[in-house]
SEBASE-955434 format. One record per residue (C-alpha): residue in one letter; chain; x, y negated, z negated. Coordinates in steps of 0.05 Angstrom, whole numbers. Each point is the difference from the previous one (the first is absolute). Example, Ala and Ser with C-alpha at 12.3 -4.5 7.8 and 13.67 -1.06 7.14 Angstrom:
% residues 2
@res:A	chain:A	x:246	y:90	z:-156
@res:S	chain:A	x:27	y:-69	z:13
% end
This chain:
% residues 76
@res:X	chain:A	x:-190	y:-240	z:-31
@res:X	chain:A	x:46	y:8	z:52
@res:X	chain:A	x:61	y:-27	z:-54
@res:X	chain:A	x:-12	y:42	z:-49
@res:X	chain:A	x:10	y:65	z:35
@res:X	chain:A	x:59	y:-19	z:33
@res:X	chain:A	x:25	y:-20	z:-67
@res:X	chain:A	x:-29	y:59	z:-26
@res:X	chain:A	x:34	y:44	z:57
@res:X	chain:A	x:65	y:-37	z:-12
@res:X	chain:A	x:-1	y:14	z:-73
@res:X	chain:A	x:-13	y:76	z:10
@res:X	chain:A	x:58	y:2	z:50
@res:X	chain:A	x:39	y:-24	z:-56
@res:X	chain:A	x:-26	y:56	z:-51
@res:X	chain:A	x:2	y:59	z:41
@res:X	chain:A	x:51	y:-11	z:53
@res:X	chain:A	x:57	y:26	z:-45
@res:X	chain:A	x:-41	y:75	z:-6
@res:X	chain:A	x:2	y:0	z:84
@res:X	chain:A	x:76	y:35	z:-5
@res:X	chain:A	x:-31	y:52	z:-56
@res:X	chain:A	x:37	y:48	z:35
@res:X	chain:A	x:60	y:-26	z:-2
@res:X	chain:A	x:9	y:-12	z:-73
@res:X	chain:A	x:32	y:52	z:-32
@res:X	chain:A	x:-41	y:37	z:-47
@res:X	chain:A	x:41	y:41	z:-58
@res:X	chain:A	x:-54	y:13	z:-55
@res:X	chain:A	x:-59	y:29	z:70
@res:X	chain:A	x:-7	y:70	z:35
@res:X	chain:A	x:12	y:-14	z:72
@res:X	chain:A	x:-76	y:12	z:15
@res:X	chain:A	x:-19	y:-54	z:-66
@res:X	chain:A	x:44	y:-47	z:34
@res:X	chain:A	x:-39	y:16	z:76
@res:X	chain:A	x:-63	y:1	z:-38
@res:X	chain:A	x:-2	y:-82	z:-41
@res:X	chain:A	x:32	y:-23	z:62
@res:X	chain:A	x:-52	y:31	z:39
@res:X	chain:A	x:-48	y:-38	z:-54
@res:X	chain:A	x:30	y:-61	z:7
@res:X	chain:A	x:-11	y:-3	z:70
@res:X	chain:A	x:-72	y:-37	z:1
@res:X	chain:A	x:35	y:-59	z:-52
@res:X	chain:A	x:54	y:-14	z:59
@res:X	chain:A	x:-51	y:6	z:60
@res:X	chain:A	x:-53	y:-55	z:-53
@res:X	chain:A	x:40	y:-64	z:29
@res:X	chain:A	x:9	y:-2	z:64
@res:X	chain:A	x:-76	y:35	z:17
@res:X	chain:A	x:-21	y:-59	z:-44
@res:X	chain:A	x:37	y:-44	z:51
@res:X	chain:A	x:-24	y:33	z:57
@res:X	chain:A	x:-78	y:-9	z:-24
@res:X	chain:A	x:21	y:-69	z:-20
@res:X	chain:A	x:18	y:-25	z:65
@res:X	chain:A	x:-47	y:35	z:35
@res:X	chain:A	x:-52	y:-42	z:-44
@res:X	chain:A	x:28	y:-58	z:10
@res:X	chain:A	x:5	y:7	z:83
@res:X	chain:A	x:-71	y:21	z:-8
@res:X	chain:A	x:-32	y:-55	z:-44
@res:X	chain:A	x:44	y:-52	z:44
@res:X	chain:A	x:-29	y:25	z:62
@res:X	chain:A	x:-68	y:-1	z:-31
@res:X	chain:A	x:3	y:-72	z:-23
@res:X	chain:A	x:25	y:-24	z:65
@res:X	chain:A	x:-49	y:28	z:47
@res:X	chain:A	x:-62	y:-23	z:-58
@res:X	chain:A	x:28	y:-74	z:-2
@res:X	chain:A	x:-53	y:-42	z:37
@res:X	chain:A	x:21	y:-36	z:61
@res:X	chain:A	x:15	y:-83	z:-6
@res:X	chain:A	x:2	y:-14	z:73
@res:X	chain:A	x:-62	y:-45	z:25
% end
């Protein structure tokens, strides 16, 4: 589980870290406020991977923690 959102995360870093500099991009064929407005829009796509992280790793710690403290004691 854990695997396949961090791939996943790493794989939507890929995709949609190019639209973070939006802004920057020059943008001949938009209005000013167009140009504001679909980088505004694309916002949510750029934020996707690392929350996806974030919620990742905080699973991970959390199920870790979990199955440390449920693991029966050995010692006689």
């Amino acid at each position: 589980m854990v695997l396949a959102a961090s791939l996943g995360a790493a794989g939507l870093a890929l995709l949609w870290t190019p639209f973070a500099g939006w802004w920057a991009m020059p943008g001949t064929d938009m209005t000013p406020a167009g140009h504001f407005l679909v980088g505004f829009r694309y916002l949510p796509t750029v934020a996707w991977a690392p929350l996806l992280a974030a919620v990742t790793v905080s699973y991970h710690r959390r199920h870790r923690a979990a199955a440390r403290t449920a693991a029966p004691a050995t010692g006689r």
